[in-house]
Backbone as a chain_set.jsonl record, in Angstrom:
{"seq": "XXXXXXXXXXXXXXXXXXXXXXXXXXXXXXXXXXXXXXXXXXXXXXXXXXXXXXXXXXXXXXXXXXXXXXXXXXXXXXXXXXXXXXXXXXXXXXXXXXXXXXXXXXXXXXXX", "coords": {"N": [[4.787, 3.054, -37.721], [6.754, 4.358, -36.58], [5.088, 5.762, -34.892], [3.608, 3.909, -33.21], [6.27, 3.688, -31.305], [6.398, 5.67, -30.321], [4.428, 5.886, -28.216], [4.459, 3.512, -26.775], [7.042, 3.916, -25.782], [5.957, 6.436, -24.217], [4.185, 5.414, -22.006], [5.778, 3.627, -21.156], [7.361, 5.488, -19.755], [5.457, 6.872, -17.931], [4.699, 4.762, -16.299], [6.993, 4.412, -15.078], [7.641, 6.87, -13.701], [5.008, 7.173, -12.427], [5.656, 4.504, -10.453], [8.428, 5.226, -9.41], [7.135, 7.388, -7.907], [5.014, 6.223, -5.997], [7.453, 4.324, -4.706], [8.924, 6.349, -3.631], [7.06, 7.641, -1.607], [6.071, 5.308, -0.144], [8.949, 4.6, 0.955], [8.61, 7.319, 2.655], [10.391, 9.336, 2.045], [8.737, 11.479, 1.693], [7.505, 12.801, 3.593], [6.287, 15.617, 5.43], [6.676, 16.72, 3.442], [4.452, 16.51, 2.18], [0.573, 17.287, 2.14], [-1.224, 15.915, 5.099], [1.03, 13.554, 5.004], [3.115, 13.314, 8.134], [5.492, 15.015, 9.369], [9.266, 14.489, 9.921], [9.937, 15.538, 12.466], [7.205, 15.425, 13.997], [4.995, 15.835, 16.299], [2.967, 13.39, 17.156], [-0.471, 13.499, 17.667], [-2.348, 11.623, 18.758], [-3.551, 8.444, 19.615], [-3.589, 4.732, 19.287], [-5.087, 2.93, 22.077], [-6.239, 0.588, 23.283], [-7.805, -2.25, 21.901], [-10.384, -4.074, 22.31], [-12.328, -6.797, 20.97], [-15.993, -7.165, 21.381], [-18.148, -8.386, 19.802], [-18.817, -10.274, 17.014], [-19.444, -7.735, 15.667], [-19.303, -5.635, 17.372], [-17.104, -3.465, 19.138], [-15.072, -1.776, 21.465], [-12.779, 0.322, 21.775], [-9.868, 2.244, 23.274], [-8.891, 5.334, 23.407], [-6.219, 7.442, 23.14], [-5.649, 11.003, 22.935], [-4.492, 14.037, 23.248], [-3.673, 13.86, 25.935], [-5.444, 12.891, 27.24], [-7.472, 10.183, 27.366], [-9.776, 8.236, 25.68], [-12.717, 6.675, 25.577], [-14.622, 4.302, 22.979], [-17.888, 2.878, 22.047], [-17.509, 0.863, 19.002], [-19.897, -0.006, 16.101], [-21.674, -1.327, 14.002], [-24.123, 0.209, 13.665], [-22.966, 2.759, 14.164], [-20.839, 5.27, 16.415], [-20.446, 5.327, 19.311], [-19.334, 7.12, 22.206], [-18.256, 6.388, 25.385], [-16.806, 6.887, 27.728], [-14.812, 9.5, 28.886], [-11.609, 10.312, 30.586], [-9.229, 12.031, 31.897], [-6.248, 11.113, 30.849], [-3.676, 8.118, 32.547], [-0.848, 9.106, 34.633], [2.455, 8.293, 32.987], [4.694, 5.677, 32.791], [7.958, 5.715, 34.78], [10.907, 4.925, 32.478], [13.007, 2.268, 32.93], [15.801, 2.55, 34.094], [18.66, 0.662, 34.747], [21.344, 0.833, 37.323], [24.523, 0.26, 36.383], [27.635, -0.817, 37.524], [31.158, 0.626, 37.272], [33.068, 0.102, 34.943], [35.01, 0.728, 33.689], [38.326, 0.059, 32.847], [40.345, 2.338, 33.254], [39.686, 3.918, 35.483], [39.543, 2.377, 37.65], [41.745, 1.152, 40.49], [43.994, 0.622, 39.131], [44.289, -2.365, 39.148], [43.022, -4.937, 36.389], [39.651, -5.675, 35.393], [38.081, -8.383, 35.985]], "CA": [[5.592, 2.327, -36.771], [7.356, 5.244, -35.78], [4.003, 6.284, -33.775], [3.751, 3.171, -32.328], [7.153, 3.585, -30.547], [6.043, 6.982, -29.025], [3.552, 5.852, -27.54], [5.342, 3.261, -26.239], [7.787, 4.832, -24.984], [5.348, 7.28, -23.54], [3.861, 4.345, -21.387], [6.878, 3.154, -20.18], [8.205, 6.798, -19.415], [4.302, 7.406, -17.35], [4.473, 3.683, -15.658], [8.32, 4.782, -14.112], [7.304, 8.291, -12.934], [4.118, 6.273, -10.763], [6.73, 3.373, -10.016], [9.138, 6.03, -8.325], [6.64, 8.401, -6.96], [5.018, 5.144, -4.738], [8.397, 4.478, -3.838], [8.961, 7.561, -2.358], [5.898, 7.537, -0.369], [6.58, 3.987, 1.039], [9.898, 4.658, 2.063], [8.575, 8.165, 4.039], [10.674, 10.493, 1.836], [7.454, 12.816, 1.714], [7.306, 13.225, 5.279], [6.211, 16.79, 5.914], [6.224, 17.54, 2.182], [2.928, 16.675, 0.876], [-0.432, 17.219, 3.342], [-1.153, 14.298, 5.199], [2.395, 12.97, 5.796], [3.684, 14.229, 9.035], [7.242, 15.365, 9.479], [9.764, 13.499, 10.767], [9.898, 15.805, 13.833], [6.159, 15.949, 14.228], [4.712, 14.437, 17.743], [1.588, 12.57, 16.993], [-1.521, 13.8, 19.035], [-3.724, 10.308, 19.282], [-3.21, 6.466, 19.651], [-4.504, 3.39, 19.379], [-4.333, 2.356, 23.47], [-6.507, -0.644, 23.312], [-8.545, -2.685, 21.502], [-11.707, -4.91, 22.364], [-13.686, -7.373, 20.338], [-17.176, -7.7, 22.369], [-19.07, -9.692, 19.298], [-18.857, -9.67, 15.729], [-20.403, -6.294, 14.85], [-18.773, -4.634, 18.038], [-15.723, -3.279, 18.973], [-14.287, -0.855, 22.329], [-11.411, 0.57, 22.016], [-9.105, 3.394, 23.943], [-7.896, 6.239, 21.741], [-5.649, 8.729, 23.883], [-5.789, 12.322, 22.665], [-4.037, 15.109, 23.952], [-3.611, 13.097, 27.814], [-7.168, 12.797, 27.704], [-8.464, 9.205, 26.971], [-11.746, 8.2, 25.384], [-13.408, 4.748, 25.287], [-15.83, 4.271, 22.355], [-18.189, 1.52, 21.681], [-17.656, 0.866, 17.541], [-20.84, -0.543, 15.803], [-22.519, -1.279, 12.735], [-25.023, 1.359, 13.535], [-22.128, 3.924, 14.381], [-19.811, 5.11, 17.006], [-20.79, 6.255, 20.944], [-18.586, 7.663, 23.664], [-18.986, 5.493, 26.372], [-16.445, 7.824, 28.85], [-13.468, 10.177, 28.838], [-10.691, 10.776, 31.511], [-6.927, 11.827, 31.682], [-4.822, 9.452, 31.028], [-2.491, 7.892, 33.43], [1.03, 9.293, 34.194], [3.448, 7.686, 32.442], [5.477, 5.12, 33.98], [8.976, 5.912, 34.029], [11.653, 4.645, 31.86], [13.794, 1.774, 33.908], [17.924, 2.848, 33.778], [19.477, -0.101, 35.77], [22.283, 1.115, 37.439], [25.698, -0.553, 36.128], [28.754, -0.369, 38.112], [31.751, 1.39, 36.552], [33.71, -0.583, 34.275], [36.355, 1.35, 32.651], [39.834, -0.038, 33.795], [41.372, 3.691, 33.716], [39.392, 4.327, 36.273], [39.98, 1.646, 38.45], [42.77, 1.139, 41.069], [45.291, 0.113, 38.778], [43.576, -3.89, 38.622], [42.3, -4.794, 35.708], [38.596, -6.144, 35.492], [38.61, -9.554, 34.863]], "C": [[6.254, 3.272, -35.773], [6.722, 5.651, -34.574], [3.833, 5.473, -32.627], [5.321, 3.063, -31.038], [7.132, 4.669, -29.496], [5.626, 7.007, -28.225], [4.08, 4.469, -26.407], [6.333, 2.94, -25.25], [7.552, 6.171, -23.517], [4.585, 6.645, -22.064], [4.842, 3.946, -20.644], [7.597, 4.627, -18.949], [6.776, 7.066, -18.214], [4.463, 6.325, -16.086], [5.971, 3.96, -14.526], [8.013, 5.711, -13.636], [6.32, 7.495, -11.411], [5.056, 5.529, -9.998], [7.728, 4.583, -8.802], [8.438, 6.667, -7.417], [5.757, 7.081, -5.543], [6.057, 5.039, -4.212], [8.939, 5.653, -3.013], [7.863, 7.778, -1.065], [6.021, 6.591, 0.205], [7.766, 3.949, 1.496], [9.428, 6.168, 2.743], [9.495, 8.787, 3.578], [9.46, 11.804, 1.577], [7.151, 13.333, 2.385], [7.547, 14.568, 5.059], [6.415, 17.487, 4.579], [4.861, 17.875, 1.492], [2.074, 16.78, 2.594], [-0.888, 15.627, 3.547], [-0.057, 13.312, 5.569], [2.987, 13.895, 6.977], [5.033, 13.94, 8.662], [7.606, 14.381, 10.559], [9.917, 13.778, 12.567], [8.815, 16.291, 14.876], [5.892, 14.757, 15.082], [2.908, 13.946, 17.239], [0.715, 13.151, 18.416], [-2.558, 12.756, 19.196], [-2.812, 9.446, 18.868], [-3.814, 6.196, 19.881], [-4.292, 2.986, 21.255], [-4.691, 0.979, 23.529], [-7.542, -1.335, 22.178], [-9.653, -3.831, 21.551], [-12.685, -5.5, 21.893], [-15.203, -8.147, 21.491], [-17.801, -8.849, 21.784], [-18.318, -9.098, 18.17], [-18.96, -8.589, 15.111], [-19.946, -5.507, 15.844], [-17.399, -4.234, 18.599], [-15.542, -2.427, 20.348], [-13.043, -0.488, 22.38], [-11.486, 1.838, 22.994], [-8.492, 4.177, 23.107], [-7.916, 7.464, 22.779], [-5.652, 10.088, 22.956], [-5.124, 13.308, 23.464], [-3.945, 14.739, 25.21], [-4.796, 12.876, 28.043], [-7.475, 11.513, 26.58], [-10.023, 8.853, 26.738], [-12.091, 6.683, 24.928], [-14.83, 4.901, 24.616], [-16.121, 2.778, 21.857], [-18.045, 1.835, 19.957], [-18.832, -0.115, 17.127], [-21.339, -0.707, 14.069], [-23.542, -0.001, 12.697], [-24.083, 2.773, 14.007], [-21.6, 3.822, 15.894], [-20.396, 5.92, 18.374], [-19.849, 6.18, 21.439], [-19.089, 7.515, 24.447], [-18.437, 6.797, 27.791], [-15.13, 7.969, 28.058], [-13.422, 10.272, 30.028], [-9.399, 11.432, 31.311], [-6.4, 10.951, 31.978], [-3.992, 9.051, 32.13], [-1.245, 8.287, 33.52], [1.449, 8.138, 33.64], [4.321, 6.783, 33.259], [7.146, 5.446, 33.603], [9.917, 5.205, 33.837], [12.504, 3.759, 32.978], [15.047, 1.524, 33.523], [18.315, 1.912, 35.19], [21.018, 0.375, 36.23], [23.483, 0.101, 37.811], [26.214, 0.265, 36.364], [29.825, 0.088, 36.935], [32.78, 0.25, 35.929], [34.936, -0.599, 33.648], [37.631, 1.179, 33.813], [40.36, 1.11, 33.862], [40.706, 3.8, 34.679], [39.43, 3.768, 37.899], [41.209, 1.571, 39.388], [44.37, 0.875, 40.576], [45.081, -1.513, 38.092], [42.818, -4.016, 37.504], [41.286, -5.584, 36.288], [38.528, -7.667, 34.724], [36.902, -10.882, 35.054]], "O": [[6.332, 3.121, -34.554], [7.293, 5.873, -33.506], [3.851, 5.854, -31.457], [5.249, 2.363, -30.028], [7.577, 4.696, -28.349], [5.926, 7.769, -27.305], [3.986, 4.667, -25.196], [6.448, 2.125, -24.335], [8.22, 6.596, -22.574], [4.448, 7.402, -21.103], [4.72, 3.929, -19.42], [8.083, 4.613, -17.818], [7.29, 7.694, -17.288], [4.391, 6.782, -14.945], [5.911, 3.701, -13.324], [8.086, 5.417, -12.443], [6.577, 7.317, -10.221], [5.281, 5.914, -8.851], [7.587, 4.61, -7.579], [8.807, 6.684, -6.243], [5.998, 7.195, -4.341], [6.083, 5.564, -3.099], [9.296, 5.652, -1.835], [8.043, 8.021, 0.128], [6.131, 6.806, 1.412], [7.902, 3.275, 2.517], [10.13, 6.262, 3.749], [10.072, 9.244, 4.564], [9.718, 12.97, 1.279], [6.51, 14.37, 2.213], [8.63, 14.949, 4.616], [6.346, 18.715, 4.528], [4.376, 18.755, 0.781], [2.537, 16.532, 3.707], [-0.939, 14.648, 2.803], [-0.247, 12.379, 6.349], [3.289, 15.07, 6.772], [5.554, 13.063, 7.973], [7.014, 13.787, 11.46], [9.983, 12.991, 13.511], [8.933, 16.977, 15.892], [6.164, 13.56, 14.997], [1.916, 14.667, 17.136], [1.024, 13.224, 19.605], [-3.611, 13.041, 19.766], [-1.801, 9.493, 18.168], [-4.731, 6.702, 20.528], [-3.128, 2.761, 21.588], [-3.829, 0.132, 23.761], [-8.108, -0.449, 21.538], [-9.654, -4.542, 20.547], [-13.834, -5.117, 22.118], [-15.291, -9.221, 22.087], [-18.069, -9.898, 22.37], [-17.593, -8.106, 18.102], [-18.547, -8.486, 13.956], [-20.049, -4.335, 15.482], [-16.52, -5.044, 18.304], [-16.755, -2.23, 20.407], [-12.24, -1.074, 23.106], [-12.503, 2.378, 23.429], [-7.702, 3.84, 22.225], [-8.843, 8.171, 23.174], [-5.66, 9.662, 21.802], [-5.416, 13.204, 24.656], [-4.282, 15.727, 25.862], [-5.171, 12.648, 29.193], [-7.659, 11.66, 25.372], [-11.046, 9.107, 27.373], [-11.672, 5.905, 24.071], [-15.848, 5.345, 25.146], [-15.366, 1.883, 21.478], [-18.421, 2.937, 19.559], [-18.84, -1.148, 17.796], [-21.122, 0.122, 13.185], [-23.664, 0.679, 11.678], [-24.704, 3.823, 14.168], [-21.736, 2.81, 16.582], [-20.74, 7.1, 18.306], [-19.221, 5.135, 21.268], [-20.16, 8.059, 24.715], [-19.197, 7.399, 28.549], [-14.557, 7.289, 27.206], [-14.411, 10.333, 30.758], [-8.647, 11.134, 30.383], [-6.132, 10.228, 32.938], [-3.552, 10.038, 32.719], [-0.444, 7.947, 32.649], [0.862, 7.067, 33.796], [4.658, 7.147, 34.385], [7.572, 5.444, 32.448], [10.212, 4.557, 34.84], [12.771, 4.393, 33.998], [15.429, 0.589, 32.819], [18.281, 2.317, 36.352], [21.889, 0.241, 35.37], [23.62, -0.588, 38.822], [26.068, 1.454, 36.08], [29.479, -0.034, 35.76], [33.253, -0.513, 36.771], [35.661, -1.5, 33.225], [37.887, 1.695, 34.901], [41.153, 1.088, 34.804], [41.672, 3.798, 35.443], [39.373, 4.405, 38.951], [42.057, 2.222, 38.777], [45.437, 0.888, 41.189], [45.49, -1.88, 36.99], [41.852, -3.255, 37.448], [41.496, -6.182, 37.344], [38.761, -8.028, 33.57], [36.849, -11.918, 34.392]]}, "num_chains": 1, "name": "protein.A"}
């Protein structure tokens, strides 16, 4: 009986170790510990840009790289590079400019 509790025990003690160590990997405490997880302050060098279903069995997407875009057909019989370019600048970021708000700074009136 005694054996039977070791074992057990040993089961339960094996099934919590996995149990935590997934949880660590799905919350992204591993980041930049193990290979394969990037760091939290690591810049990604590709993306998904687009994606295109032509038929059933085919696929086009956009997958940026280093500023340099590439459009491949995806297939059942494998993968061609239709064309590369450089990517498009970036468009930039739109900061609406709001007036000043802070009553100290004002004439004395508050803002009402």
């Amino acid at each position: 009986m005694l054996d039977f509790a070791r074992y057990v025990a040993g089961l339960i003690l094996v099934l919590g170790l996995l149990a935590g160590f997934a949880y660590i990997l799905r919350r992204g405490y591993a980041q930049g510990l193990l290979p394969g997880f990037p760091g939290q302050g690591s810049v990604r060098r590709m993306r998904l840009v687009e994606s295109l279903m032509i038929d059933p069995r085919r696929r086009v997407v956009i997958v940026e790289v280093d500023e340099t875009e590439h459009v491949v057909l995806l297939g059942v019989a494998g993968e061609t590079l239709l064309d590369s370019r450089a990517s498009p600048p970036k468009a930039p970021e739109f900061e609406p400019d709001m007036p000043d708000s802070d009553p100290a700074s004002s004439d004395g009136e508050g803002v009402y």
